[in-house]
N, C-alpha and C positions, 0 to 999 in steps of 0.2 A: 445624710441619712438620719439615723436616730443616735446619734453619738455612742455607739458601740465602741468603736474607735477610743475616741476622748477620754472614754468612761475609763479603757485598758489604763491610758495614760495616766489619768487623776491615782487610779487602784498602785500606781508605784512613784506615785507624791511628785509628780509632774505638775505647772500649770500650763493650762492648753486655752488655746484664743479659738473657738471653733466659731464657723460660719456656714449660714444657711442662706441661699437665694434664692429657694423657694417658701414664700411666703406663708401657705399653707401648713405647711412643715415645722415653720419656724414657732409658728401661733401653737402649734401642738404640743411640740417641746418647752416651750418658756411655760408653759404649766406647770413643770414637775421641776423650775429654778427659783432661788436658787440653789446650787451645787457648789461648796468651797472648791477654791484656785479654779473655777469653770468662768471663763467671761465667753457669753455667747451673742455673737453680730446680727442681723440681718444684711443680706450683701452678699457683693463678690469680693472672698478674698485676696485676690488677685489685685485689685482695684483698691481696696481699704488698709492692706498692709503697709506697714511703715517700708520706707523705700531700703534700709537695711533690718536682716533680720537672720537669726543664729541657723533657726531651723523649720521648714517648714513641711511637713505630712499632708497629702493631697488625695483624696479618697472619692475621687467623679465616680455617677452613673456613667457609665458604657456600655456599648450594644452589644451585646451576644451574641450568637445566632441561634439558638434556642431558649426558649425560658423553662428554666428548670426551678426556676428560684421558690420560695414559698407567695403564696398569693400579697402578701402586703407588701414585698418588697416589686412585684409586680405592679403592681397602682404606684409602688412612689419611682419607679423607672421612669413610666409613663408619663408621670408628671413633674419628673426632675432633670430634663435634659439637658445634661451640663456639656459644656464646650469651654476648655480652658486656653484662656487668652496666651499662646508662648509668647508673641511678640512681649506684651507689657511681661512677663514673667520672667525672661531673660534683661529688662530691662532693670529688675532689683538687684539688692546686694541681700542674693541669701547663698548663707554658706554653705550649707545641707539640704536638700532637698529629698521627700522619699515621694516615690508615686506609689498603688497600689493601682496594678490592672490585669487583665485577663490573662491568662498564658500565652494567646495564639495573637495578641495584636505586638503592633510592632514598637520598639522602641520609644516612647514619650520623647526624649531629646536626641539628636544625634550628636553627643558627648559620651567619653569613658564611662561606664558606671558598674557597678555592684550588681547584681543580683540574688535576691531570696526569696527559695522557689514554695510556694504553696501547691496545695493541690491542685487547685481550677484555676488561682490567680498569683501573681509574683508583686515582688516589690523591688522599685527601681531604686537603688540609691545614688546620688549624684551628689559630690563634692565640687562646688560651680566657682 
């Protein structure tokens, strides 16, 4: 997206490895870097993560069934349709996982996990 996200993370002295694999997107953002402790990819993170890793935060475009969103987040749905690899993702060594997704879709992994609920969307936690 536009590292809202990341940005939380850096705001309480985190470093975050964020990744874009829309090209587009990526070009817009590397404008306004760089950002201290921000390293940003182009790619799939899935694909370019080291094969172990502490913790990883996963924040896909996903379908909705209405769009309510403001209009730019609109166009980057549109043009950002992500599909995350489980096979290769269960094949890392990551200790912590969090997903962020809708309320009404289902499970990301069928493992134990945490939940924290947001308004519209929840986040998954999983110790793998």
């Amino acid at each position: 997206g536009l590292l809202e996200d990341s940005l939380w993370f850096l705001a309480r002295g985190l470093s975050v490895h964020a990744f874009e694999k829309n090209p587009y997107i990526f070009e817009k953002i590397s404008y306004y870097l760089p950002i201290e402790n921000l390293t940003y990819t182009f790619g799939d993170s899935i694909m370019l993560l080291e094969d172990s890793i502490e913790f990883l935060y996963l924040d896909p475009f996903f379908e909705q069934k209405k769009s309510k969103s403001p209009k730019n987040m609109d166009w980057l749905k549109h043009h950002s349709h992500e599909e995350i690899n489980k096979e290769l993702l269960c094949k890392k060594q990551i200790q912590h996982l969090v997903i962020k997704r809708y309320k009404h879709l289902p499970s990301f992994l069928e493992k134990n996990h945490d939940i924290i609920y947001g308004n519209k969307i929840r986040f998954e936690l999983y110790s793998l």
